[in-house]
N, C-alpha and C positions, 0 to 999 in steps of 0.2 A: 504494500500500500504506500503511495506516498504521500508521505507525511502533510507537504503543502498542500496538495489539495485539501485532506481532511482538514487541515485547520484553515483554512480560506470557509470553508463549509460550517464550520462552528463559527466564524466571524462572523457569517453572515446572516447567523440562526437559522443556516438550515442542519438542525438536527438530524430528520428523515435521512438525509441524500450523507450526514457523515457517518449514522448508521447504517447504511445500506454499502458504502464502504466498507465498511468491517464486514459484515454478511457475505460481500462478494470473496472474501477469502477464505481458503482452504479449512474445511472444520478443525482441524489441527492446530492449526495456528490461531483461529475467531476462538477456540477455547483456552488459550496462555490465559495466564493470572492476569496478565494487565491490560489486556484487549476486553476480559470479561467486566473488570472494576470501569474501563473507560465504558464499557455499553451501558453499567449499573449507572455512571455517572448520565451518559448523557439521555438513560431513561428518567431519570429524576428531572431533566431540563426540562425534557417534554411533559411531564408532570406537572411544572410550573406550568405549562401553557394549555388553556382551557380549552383550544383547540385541541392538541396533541395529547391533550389527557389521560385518554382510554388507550391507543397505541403505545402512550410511554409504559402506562400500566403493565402490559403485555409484555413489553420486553424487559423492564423490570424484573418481574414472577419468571419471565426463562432465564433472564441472567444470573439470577440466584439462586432457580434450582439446577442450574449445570455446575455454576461455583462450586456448589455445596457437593455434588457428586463426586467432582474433581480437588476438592481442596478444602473439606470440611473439618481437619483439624489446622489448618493455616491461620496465626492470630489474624489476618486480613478479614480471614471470610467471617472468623467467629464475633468481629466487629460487625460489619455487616451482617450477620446473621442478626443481630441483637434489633437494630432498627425493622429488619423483616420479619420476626419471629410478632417484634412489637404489635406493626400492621397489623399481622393477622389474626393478631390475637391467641397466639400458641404459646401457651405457658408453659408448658411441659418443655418444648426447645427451647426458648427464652431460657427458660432455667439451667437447661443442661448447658446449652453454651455460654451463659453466665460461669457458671463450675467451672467448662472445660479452660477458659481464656482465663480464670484465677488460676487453674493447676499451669498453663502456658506462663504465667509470668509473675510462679514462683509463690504465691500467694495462699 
């Protein structure tokens, strides 16, 4: 992917067209640790926007539950788990990865 374009695409608020960048790459590589945190990220943008609301929602819920399959005990994910467990209102996972990210750092 390069790089400028996506970020020419985030400059311009078009979220859709720099997620659909990342999409057009190999699953392999659209599932690394920091491709999935960047989609987490820019589904939250679209989040923000009442337009994009329901679409960011969506890609949201699959970036976190591919995370989670791929890297559920990574302190990354178990932060983010904690805001998504919130959402959904799963206290059982909220809790456990609560525990698991205190036994991560020592606590």
């Amino acid at each position: 992917m390069r790089w400028q374009i996506f970020g020419l695409k985030i400059q311009e608020g078009d979220t859709e067209g720099a997620f659909e960048l990342i999409e057009a790459l190999p699953e392999k590589v659209r599932n690394e640790r920091r491709l999935l945190t960047i989609k987490i990220m820019l589904a939250s943008r679209m989040m923000a926007n009442l337009d994009e609301m329901e679409r960011g929602e969506e890609i949201y819920d699959e970036a976190i539950l591919i995370f989670e399959s791929l890297y559920a005990d990574e302190p990354s994910f178990l932060l983010m788990g904690l805001d998504y467990y919130f959402i959904q209102q799963d206290w059982e996972k909220l809790d456990q990865s609560l525990n698991r990210l205190d036994e991560k750092v020592g606590g």
